[in-house]
Wavefront OBJ file of the C-alpha trace (Angstrom):
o trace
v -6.869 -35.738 -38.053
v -4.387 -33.551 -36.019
v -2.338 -31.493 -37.632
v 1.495 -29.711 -36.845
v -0.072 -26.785 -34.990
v -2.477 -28.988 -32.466
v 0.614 -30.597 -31.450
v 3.075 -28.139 -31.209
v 0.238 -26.497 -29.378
v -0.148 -29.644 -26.736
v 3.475 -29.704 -26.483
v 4.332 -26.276 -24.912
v 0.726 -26.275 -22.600
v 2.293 -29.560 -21.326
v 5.516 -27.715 -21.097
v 4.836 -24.635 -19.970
v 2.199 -26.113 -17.077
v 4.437 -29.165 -16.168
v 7.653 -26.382 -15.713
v 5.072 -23.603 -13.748
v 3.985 -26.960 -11.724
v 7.356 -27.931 -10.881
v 8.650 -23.930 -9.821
v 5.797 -24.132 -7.551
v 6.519 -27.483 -5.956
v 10.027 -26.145 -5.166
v 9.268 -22.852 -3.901
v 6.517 -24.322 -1.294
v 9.164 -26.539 -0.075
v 11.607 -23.440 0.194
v 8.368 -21.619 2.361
v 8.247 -24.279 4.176
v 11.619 -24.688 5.004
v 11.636 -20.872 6.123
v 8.168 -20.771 7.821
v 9.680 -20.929 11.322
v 10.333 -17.423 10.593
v 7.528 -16.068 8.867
v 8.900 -15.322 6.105
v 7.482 -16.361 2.457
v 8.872 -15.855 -1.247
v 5.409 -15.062 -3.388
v 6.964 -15.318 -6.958
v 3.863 -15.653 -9.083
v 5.278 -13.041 -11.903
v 7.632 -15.134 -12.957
v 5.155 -18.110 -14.195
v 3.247 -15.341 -16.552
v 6.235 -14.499 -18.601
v 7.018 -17.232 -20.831
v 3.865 -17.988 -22.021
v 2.856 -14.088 -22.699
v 6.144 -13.387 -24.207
v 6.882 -16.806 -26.377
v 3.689 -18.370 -27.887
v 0.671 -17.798 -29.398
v -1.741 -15.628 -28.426
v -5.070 -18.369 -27.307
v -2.623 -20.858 -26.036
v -0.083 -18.350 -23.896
v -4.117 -17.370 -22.271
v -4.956 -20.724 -22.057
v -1.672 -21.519 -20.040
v -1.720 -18.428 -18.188
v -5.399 -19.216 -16.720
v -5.079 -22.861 -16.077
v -1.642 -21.192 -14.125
v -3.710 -19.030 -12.246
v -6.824 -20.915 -11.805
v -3.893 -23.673 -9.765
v -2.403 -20.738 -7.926
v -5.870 -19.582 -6.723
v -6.594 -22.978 -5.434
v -3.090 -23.189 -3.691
v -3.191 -19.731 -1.665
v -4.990 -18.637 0.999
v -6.318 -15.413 -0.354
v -9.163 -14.467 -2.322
v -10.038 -16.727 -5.106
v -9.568 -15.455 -8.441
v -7.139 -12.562 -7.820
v -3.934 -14.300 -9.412
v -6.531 -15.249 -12.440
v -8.140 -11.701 -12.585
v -4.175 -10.323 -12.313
v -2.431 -12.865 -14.960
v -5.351 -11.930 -17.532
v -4.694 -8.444 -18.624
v -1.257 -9.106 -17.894
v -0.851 -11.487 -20.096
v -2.913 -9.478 -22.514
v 0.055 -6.435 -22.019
v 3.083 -8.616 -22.350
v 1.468 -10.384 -25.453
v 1.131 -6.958 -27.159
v 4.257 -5.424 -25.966
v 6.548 -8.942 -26.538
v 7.904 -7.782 -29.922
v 9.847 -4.804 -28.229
v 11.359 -7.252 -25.919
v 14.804 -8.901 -26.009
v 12.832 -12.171 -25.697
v 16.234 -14.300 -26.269
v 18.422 -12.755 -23.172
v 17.195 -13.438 -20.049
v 17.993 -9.935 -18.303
v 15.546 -8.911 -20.145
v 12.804 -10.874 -19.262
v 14.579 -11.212 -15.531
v 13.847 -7.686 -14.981
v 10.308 -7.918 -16.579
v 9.724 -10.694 -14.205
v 10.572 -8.341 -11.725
v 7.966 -5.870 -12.358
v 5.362 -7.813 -12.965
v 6.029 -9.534 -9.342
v 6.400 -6.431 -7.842
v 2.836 -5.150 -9.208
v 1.222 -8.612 -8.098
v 2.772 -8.286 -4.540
v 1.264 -4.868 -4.345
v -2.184 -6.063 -5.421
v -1.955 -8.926 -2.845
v -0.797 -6.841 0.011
v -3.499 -4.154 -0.550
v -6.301 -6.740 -1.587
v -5.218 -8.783 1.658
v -4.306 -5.780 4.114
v -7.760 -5.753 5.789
v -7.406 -1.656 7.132
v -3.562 -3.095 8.010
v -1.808 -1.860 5.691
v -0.375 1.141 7.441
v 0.259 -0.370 10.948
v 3.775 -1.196 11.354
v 4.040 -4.727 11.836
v 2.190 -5.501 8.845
v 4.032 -2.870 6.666
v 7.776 -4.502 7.612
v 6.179 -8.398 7.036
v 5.161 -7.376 3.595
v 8.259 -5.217 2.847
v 10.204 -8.145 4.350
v 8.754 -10.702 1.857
v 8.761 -8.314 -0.720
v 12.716 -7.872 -0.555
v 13.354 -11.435 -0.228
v 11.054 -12.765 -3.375
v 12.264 -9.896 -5.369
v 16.137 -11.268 -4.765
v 15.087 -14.846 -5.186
v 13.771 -13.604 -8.064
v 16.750 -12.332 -9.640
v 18.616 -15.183 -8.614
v 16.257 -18.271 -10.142
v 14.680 -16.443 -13.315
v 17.089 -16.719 -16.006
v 17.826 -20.230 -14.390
v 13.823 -20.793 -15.173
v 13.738 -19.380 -18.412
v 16.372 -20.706 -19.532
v 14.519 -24.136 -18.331
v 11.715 -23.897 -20.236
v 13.597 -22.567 -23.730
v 15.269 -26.155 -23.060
v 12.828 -28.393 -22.320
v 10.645 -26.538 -25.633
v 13.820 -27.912 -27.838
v 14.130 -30.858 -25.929
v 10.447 -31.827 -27.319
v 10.877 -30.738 -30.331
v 9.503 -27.264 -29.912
v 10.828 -24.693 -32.165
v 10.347 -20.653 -30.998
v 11.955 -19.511 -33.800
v 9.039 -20.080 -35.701
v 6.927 -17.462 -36.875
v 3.604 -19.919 -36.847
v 4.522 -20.644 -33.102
v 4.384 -16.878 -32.290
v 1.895 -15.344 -34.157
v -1.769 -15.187 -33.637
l 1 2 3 4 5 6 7 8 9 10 11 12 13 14 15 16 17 18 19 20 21 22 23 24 25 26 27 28 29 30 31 32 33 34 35 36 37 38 39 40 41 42 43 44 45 46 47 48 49 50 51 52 53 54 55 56 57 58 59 60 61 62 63 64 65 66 67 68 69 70 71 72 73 74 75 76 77 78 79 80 81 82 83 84 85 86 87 88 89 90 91 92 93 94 95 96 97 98 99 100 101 102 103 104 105 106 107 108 109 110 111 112 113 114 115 116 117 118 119 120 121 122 123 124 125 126 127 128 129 130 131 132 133 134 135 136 137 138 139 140 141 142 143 144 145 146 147 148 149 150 151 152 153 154 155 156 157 158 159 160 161 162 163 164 165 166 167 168 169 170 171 172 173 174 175 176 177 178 179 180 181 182
């Protein structure tokens, strides 16, 4: 027999996977679109917040791998790293979430924000090769840096606010204090 808390529990996985799936999907048609001039948004912070900051504890992990494990197999650089990264992230956020202003999205926006910036870093020096201080390298990865930060700003509230509506629209509750604690 299933009960409430298996299902609410399927519903925001499917929810929270199905939303990171379709962010992705649109962003890698927006690198595309702007690959002529090698330039790339990397916006991988933004698909860790929600589930760290909103749900339980096993399933916001459970999310945040499966997220990672699909971002590892989508990128070109070394497997594991977003996995490895979203881990103890999530881990920070989850612990952290109750001195958040979970329900305004500047909030989270500018949490987003940080945590992108840190995963950028880790990429650039885990991918830098003994480059990372010649100058052609340093102004591609500030130049991508800059531009996913703005898009960023621009599409995160627009995303979170996304998610908070599709959770209602299934019937998902946040409010609840069984959703969000462990």
């Amino acid at each position: 027999m299933i009960n409430i808390r298996k299902i609410l529990s399927i519903k925001v996985i499917a929810v929270i996977l199905f939303s990171n799936a379709l962010l992705f999907f649109l962003i890698n048609k927006l690198n595309h679109s702007i690959s002529q001039y090698s330039l790339y948004f990397f916006l991988n912070g933004i698909y860790l917040i929600f589930a760290a900051t909103n749900i339980r504890l096993k399933t916001g992990l459970f999310c945040s791998f499966i997220t990672g494990l699909f971002l590892d197999s989508m990128f070109p650089y070394s497997f594991g790293l977003s996995t490895v990264c979203f881990i103890p992230l999530h881990f920070l956020l989850y612990k952290n979430r109750y001195k958040l202003h979970r329900d305004q999205n500047w909030h989270i926006t500018l949490l987003a924000f940080a945590i992108n910036l840190l995963l950028i870093a880790i990429l650039f020096f885990s991918n830098s090769n003994g480059h990372l201080f010649e100058l052609p390298y340093f102004i591609h990865c500030t130049t991508d840096l800059v531009i996913s930060q703005i898009l960023l700003i621009l599409i995160a509230p627009w995303f979170f606010d996304f998610q908070r509506s599709t959770m209602q629209w299934v019937g998902v509750d946040l409010s609840i204090d069984d959703l969000s604690n462990t």
